[in-house]
C-alpha positions, 0 to 999 in steps of 0.5 A, a space after each residue: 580366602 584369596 581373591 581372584 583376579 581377571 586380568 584385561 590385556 591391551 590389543 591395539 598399537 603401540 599398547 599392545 600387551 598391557 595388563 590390568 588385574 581386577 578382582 574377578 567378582 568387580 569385573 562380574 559386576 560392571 559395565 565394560 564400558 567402566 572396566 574400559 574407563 578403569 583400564 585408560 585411566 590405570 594407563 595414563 597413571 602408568 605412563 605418567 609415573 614413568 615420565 611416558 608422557 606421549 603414550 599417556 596424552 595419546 590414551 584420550 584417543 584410544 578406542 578400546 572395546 572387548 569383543 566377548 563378555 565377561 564370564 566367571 571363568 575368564 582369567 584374561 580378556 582382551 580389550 582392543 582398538 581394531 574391529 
């Protein structure tokens, strides 16, 4: 069976359009405060591999929050930086 993925896409400056793919079933099951701490830290990691360095130290400060839940049949959310 294939697993099936959610995929989370950035809407804030600078960041915009940055994708993170979870496993549908994961997502389901966690607080969007911890798909939120996932997300930043798969970014830093990112940035840091690409020597992206400014983008990464600028992460600690990103406040990232989703404005709708998470449903079964949600393919993307977006997590973003303005109200």
């Amino acid at each position: 069976m294939e697993t099936e993925f959610i995929t989370i896409q950035v809407s804030a400056p600078k960041y915009w359009g940055y994708q993170y793919k979870i496993p549908r079933v994961y997502a389901l099951n966690v607080s969007k405060e911890v798909l939120i701490q996932e997300l930043k830290m798969n970014m830093k990691n990112f940035f840091n591999v690409h020597n992206l360095l400014e983008l990464k130290d600028s992460i600690d400060t990103l406040k990232l929050h989703f404005h709708q839940d998470i449903l079964p049949h949600n393919t993307l959310v977006y997590a973003c930086s303005h109200s």
